[in-house]
C-alpha positions in Angstrom: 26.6 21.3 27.6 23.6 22.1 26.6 21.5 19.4 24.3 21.0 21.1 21.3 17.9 19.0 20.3 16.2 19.2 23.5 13.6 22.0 23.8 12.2 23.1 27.8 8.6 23.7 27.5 8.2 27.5 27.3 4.9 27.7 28.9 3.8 26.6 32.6 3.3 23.1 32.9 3.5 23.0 36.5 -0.4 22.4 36.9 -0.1 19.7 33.6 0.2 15.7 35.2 2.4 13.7 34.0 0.8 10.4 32.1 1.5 7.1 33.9 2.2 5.0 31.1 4.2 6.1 27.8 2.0 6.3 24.8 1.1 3.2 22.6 1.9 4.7 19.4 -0.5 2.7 17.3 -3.7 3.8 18.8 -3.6 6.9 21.3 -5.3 10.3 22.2 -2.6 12.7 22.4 -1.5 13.8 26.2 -2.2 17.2 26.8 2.0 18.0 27.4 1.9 15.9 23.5 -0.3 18.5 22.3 2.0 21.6 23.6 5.0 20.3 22.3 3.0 19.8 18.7 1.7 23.3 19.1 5.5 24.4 19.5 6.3 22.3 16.4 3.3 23.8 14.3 3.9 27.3 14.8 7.9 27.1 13.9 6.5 25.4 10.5 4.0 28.3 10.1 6.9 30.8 10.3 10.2 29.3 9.7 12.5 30.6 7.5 15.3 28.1 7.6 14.1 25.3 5.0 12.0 25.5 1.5 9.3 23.1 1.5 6.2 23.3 -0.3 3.7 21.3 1.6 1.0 22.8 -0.5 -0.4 25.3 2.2 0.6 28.4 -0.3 -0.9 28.3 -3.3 1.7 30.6 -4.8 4.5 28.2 -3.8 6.2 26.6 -6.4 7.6 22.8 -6.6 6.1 19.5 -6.0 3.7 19.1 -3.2 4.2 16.7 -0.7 2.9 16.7 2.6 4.4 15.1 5.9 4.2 13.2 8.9 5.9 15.1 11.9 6.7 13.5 15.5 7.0 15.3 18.9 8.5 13.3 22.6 7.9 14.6 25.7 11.0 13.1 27.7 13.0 14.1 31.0 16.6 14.6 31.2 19.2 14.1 34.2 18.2 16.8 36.0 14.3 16.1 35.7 14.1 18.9 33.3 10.8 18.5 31.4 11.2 18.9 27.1 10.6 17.7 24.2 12.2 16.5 20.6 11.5 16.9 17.1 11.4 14.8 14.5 10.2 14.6 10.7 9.6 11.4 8.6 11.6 11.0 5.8 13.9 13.8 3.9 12.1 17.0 4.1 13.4 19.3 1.8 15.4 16.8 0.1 17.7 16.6 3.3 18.4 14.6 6.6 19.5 17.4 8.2 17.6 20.4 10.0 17.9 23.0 12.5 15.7 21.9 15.9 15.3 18.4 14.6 17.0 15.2 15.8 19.0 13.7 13.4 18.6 10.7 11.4 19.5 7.2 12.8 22.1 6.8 9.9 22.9 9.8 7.6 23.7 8.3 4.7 23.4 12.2 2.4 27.2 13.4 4.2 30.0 13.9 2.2 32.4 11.2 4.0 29.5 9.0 4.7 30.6 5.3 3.4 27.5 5.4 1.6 28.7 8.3 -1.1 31.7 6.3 -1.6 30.4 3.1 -2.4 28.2 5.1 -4.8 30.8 6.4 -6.5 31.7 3.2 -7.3 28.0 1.9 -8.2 28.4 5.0 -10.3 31.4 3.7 -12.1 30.2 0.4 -12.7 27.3 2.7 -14.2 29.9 5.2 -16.5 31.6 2.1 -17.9 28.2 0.2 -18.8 27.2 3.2 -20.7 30.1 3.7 -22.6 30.3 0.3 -23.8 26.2 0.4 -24.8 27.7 3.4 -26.9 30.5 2.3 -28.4 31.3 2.5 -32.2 32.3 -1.0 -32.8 29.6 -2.2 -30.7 27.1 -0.7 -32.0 28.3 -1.4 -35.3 28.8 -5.2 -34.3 25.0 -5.2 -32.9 23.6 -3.4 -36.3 25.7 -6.0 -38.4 24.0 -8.9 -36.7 20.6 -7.8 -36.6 20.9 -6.9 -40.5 21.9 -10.3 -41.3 19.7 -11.8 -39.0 16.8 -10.0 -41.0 18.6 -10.8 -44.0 18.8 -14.7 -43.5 15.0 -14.9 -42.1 14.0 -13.6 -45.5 16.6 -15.1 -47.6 15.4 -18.7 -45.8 11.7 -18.1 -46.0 12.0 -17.2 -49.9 13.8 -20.7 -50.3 11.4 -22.6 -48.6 8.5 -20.4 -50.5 10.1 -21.4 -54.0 10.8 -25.2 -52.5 6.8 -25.0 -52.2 6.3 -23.3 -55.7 8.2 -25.8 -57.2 6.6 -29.0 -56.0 2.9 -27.6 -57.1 4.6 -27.2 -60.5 6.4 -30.5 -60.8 2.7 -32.1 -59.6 1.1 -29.9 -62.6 3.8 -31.3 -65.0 3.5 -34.9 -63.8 -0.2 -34.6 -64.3 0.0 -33.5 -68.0 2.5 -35.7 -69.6 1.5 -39.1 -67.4 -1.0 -39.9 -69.9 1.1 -39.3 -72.8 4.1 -41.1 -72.1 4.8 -44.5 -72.1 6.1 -45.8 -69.1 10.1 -45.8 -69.8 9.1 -42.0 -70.2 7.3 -41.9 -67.1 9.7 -43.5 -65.1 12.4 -41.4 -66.9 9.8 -38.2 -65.8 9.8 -39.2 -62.0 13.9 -39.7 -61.8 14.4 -35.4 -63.4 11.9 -34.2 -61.0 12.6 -36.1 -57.8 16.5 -34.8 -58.7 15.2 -31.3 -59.2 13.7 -31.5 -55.6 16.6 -32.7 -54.3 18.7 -30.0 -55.5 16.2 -27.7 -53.8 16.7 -29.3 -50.6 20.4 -29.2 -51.0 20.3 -25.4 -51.3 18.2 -25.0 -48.3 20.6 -27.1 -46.7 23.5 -25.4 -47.5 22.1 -21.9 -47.5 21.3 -23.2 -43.5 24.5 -23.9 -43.0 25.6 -20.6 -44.5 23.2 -18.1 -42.4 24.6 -20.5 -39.1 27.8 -19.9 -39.5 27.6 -16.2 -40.8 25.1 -15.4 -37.9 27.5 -16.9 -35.4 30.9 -15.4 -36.7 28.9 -12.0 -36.4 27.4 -13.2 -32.7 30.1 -13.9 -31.1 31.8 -10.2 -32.1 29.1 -9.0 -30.3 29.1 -11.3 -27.5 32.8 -9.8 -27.0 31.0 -6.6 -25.9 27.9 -8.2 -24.1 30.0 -10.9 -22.3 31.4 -7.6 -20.5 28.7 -5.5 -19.9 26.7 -8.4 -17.7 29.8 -9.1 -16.3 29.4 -5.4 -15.3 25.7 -5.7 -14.2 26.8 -8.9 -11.9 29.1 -7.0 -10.3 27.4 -3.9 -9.6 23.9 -6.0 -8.6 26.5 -8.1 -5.9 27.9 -4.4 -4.8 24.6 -3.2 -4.7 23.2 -6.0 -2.5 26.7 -5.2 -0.3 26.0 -2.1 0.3 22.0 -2.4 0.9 23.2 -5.0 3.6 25.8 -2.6 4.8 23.5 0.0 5.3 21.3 -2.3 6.7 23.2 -2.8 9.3 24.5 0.6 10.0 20.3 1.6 10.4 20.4 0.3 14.5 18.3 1.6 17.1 18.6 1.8 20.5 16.3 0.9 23.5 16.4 1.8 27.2 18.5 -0.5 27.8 21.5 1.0 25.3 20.7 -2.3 23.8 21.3 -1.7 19.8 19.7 -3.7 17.1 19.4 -2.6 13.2 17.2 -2.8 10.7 18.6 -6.0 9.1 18.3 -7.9 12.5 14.8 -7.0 12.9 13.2 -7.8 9.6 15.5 -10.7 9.0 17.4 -8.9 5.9 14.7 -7.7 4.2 13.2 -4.5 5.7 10.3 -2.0 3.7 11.6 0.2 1.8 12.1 3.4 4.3 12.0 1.5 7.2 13.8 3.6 9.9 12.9 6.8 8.3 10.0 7.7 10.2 9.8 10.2 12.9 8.7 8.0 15.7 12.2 5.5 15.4 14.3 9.1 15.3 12.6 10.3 18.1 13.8 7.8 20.7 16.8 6.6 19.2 17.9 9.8 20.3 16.1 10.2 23.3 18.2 6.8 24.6 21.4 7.8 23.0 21.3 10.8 25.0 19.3 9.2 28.4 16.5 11.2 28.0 13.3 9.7 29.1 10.6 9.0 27.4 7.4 10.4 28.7 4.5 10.6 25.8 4.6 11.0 21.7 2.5 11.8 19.2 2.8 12.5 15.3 0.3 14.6 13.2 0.5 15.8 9.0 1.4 19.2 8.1 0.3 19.8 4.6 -2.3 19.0 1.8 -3.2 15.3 2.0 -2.3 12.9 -0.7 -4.5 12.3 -3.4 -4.3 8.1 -2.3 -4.5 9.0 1.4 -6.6 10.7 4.1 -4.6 13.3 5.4 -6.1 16.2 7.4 -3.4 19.2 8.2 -2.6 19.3 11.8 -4.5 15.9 12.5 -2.5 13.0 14.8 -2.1 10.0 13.4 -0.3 7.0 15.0 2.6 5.6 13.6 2.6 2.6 10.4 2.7 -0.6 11.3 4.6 -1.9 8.6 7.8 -0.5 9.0 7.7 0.6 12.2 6.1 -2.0 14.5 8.7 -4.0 14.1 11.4 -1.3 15.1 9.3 -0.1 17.9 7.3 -3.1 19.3 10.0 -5.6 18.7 13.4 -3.4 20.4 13.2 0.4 20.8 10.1 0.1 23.6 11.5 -3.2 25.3 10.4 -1.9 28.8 8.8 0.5 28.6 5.0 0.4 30.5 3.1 1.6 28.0 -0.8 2.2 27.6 -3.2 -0.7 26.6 -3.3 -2.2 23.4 -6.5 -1.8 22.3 -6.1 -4.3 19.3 -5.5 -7.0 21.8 -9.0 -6.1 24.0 -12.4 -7.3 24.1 -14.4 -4.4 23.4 -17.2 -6.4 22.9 -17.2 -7.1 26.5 -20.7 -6.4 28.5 -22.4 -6.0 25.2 -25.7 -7.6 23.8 -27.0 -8.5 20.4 -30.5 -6.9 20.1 -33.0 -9.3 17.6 -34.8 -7.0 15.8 -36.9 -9.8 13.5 -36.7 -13.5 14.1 -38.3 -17.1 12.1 -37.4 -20.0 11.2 -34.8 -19.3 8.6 -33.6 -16.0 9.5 -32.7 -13.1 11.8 -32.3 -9.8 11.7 -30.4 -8.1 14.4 -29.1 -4.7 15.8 -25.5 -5.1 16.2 -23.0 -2.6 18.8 -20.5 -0.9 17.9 -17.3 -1.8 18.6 -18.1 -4.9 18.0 -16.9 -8.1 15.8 -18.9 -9.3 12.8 -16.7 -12.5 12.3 -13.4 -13.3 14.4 -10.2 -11.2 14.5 -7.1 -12.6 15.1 -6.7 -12.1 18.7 -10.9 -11.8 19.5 -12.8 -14.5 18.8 -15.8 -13.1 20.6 -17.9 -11.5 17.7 -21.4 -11.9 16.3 -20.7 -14.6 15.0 -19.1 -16.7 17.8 -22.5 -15.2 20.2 -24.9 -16.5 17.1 -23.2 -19.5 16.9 -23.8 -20.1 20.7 -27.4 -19.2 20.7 -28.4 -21.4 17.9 -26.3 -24.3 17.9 -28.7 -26.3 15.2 -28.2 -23.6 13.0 -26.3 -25.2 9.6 -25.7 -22.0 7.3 -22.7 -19.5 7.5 -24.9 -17.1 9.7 -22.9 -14.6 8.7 -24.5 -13.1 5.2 -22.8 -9.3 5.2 -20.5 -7.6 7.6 -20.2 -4.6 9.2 -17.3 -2.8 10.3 -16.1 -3.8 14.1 -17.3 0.2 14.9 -19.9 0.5 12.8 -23.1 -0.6 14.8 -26.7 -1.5 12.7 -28.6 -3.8 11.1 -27.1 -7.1 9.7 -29.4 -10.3 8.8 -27.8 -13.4 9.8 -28.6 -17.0 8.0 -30.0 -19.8 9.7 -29.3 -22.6 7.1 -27.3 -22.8 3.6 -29.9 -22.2 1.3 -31.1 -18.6 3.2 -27.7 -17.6 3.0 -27.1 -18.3 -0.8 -30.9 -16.3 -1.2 -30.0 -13.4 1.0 -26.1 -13.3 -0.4 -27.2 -13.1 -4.3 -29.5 -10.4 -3.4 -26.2 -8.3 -1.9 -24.1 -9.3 -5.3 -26.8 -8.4 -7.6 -27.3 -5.1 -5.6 -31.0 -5.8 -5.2 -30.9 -4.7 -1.2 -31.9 -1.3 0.0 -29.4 -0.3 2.6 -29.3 3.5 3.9 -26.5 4.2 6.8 -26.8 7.3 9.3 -23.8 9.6 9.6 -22.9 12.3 11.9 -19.5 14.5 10.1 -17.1 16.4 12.0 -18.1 19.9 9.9 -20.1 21.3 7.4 -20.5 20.2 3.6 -21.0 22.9 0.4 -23.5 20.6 -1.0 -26.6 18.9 0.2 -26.2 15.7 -1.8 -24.4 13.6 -4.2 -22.9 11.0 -5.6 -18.8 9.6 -4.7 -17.2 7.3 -6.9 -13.4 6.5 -5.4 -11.8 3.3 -5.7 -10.3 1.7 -2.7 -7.2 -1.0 -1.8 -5.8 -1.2 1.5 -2.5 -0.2 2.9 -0.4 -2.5 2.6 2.0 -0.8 4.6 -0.5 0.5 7.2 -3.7 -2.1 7.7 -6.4 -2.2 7.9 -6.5 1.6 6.4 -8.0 1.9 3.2 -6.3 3.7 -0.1 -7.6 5.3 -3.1 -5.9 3.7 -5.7 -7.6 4.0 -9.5 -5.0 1.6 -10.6 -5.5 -1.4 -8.2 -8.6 -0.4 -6.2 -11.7 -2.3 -6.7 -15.1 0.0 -7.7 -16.0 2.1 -4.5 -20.0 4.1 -5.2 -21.8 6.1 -2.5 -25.1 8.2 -2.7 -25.2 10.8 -0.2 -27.9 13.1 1.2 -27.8 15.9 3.7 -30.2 15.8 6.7 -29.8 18.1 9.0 -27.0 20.8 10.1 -26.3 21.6 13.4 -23.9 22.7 15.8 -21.3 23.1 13.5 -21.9 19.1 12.5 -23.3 17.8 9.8 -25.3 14.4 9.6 -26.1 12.8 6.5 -27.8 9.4 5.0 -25.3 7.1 3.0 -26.8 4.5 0.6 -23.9 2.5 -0.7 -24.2 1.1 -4.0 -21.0 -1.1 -3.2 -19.7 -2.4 -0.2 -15.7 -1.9 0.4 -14.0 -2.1 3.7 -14.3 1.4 4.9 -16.1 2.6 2.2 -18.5 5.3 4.0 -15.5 6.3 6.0 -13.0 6.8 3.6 -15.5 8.5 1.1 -16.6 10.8 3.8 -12.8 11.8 4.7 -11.1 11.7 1.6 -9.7 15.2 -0.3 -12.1 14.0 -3.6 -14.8 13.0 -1.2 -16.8 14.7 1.1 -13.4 16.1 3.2 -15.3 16.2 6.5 -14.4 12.8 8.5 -17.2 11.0 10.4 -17.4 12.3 13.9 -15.1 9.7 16.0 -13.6 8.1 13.8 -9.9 6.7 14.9 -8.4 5.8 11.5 -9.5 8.5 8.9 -10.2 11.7 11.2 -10.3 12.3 15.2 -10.8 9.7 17.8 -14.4 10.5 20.2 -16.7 8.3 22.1 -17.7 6.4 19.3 -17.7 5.9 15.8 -20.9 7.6 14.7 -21.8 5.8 12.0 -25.4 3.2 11.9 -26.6 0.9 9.2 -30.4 2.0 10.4 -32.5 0.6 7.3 -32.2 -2.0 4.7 -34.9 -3.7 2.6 -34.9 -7.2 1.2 -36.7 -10.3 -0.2 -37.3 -12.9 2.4 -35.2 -16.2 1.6 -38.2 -18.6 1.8 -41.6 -16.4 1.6 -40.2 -13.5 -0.9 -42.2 -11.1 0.8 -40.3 -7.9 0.6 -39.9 -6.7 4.4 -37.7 -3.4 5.5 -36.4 -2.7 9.0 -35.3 0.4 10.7 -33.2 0.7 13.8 -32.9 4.4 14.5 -29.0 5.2 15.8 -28.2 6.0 19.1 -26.2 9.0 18.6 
């Protein structure tokens, strides 16, 4: 029978090599039999009539926009047939289920899915809550308690207002008559108003006691009603957390092996939200269930970006690492020889630090791209780690600013504590001229201008960078055109801040520039080289306050 998810390539492939290692979906250029099966993909979304989706291509399309991530595998079935599979991330038009596409791990939308009947019953719990926060005597109950409640605040606040009154007037009558009364008539004087403050006391006492008693008969005859309805909320939060376990559980994934593990196995009960839902899991989940075999993947965005993101229509992207590392890393590609990890290399490897400048308390240098400022995780060989080695007696940080690992330029590096505290205040009070070099993948509609986006980073895909106005900390770029050519554009940058992938993400973004920097892996399309040079800056000198400036021309 024929696999009904499983598409043979409908152009000649016969002249097309196979890859020799299955893709690293975290970092990856896409193999050419990747890009035919993507093409495939594309041009059924261009023409398809079988789902409504607005992905915010037509402008006379109606309905929310939202964009989204689409997966394609190259695998081999039993016969050595070569195909490919389709997959979406997420719901797309607000269902699991589509022609062409592989299904879902775990279908939880279908009607006799255990997951619509243990909604039913969340849904219950939900019906009966409501019509007890509705209820005549409880609401009646609830406005009888917060009347009195009112009633006895102002009722016990007037009481101890008078108690107050009353003692200034006692202490005016006391003063008047003291000097002329004898002292039988003072004494006499004292006893009446002492007892008038004691009966004002007593009242407050009793009219206590009275507001206690009245507040609690009318408490508890709403407590009758409350009692119940967290009773409720317990026992819809513990069927909740059964079911969210449940499906948990149900969410498991198979490798090569026909080895299954779920979602709740993997992150230890506590998987991201969507987790599972992406198209790379999807993709070989079926591909194993069925023995196909995995030969190359890739992902791209069909659609208008999002307004946080930087989405480019058609672009690849790898897969998050948030949710889906741990599915894919951790089970589903057990196995499987897959290309390098570039996270894991050295590419700093064979390189050199070039001193541009050099005394006693300072350097200025030309660093590489691809190429640590400070330590990663995995790398310790960075500038750092090669300053450090080359001047051993140095006792300052060394470090002053950073520079993106494939950003190459100038940095100035601190030989001793109080250099770096000079040359850092002059970064945070925005005193240093710095000007960056920029080659864009296309051409811009204005010549110059100014970008003010605020950034936070993904917390679901590091290290990319967001545009969040709520949490983002203040992102502000100059920009100026300098030359057009070839169909490229490349401009000067003079940040006014300095954000993790500032220049990058303000050069990609939708409300930026739109037109990526040419080879850039995480915000447009991967090339030689990131072309992007920090190639002037302008300072005070730490000791001598002379103002110096340096230019190290790029090498693109």
């Amino acid at each position: 029978m024929q696999n009904p998810f499983f598409q043979l390539f409908k152009t000649d492939i016969s002249g097309i090599s196979l890859p020799e290692k299955f893709t690293f979906p975290f970092y990856y250029q896409p193999h050419k039999l990747s890009e035919i099966a993507a093409t495939s993909l594309q041009d059924y979304l261009a023409t398809q009539t079988n789902f409504d989706h607005n992905f915010g291509l037509d402008s006379t399309q109606k309905g929310l926009v939202i964009g989204k991530m689409f997966g394609v595998l190259v695998c081999q079935n039993k016969k050595g047939e070569l195909g490919y599979l389709w997959a979406f991330s997420g719901k797309l038009a607000n269902e699991n289920q589509h022609l062409y596409f592989v299904p879902t791990v775990f279908d939880m939308l279908t009607e006799d899915s255990f997951f619509r009947k243990e909604e039913e019953v969340l849904n219950a719990f939900n019906r009966t809550l409501e019509n007890l926060e509705n209820d005549v005597n409880y609401l009646q109950a609830l406005a009888s308690f917060k009347q009195a409640k009112i009633q006895a605040e102002t009722e016990l606040q007037q009481q101890k207002t008078r108690i107050k009154e009353q003692k200034i007037l006692r202490d005016e009558k006391r003063n008047q008559l003291e000097s002329t009364l004898s002292n039988e008539d003072i004494a006499l004087l004292n006893l009446e108003l002492s007892e008038a403050s004691k009966q004002e006391s007593i009242l407050l006492k009793k009219m206590t006691k009275y507001w206690k008693l009245t507040l609690q008969s009318l408490e508890e005859k709403v407590a009758v009603f409350t009692n119940e309805m967290n009773q409720i909320k317990e026992d819809r939060k513990a069927k909740s957390a059964q079911l969210q376990q449940k499906l948990f559980s149900e969410y498991s994934f198979y490798n090569q092996y026909q080895e299954k593990k779920s979602l709740a196995e993997i992150f230890n009960n506590n998987p991201p939200a969507g987790a599972g839902e992406c198209a790379a899991p999807k993709l070989l989940h079926y591909a194993f269930q069925h023995q196909l075999k995995p030969i190359c993947m890739a992902e791209f965005w069909w659609g208008l970006s999002p307004n946080s993101e930087v989405r480019q229509h058609k672009q690849f992207y790898p897969s998050c690492k948030s949710k889906c590392e741990p599915i894919l890393m951790g089970h589903m590609l057990k196995g499987l020889e897959m290309e390098e990890n570039p996270f894991i290399m050295n590419h700093a490897e064979g390189k050199e630090i070039e001193i541009v400048y050099e005394d006693e308390v300072m350097l200025v240098i030309n660093k590489p791209t691809e190429f640590l400022s400070v330590p990663g995780k995995t790398i310790s060989d960075s500038v750092f780690a090669r300053i450090k080695e080359k001047y051993p007696e140095a006792t300052g940080p060394l470090i002053v600013h950073r520079l993106d690992m494939s950003t190459s330029g100038i940095m100035l590096i601190a030989k001793n504590e109080a250099a770096a505290v000079q040359l850092q205040s002059q970064f945070i009070n925005r005193t240093i001229k710095k000007r960056y070099v920029a080659l864009l993948d296309g051409l811009l509609e204005q010549s110059h201008g100014y970008i003010d986006l605020p950034l936070r980073v993904d917390l679901e895909d590091r290290p990319r960078q967001l545009v969040c106005y709520e949490h983002g900390k203040s992102a502000q770029t100059k920009w100026k055109t300098i030359e057009v050519k070839n169909g490229k554009t490349k401009v000067h940058f003079y940040p006014i801040t300095g954000r993790t992938h500032q220049l990058r993400v303000h050069a990609s973004h939708s409300l930026g520039l739109q037109t990526p920097i040419v080879g850039d892996d995480l915000y447009g399309t991967k090339a030689d080289r990131l072309h992007l040079h920090a190639e002037y800056i302008q300072f005070e000198h730490p000791i001598s306050k002379e103002i110096m400036e340096f230019i190290v021309e790029a090498e693109f």
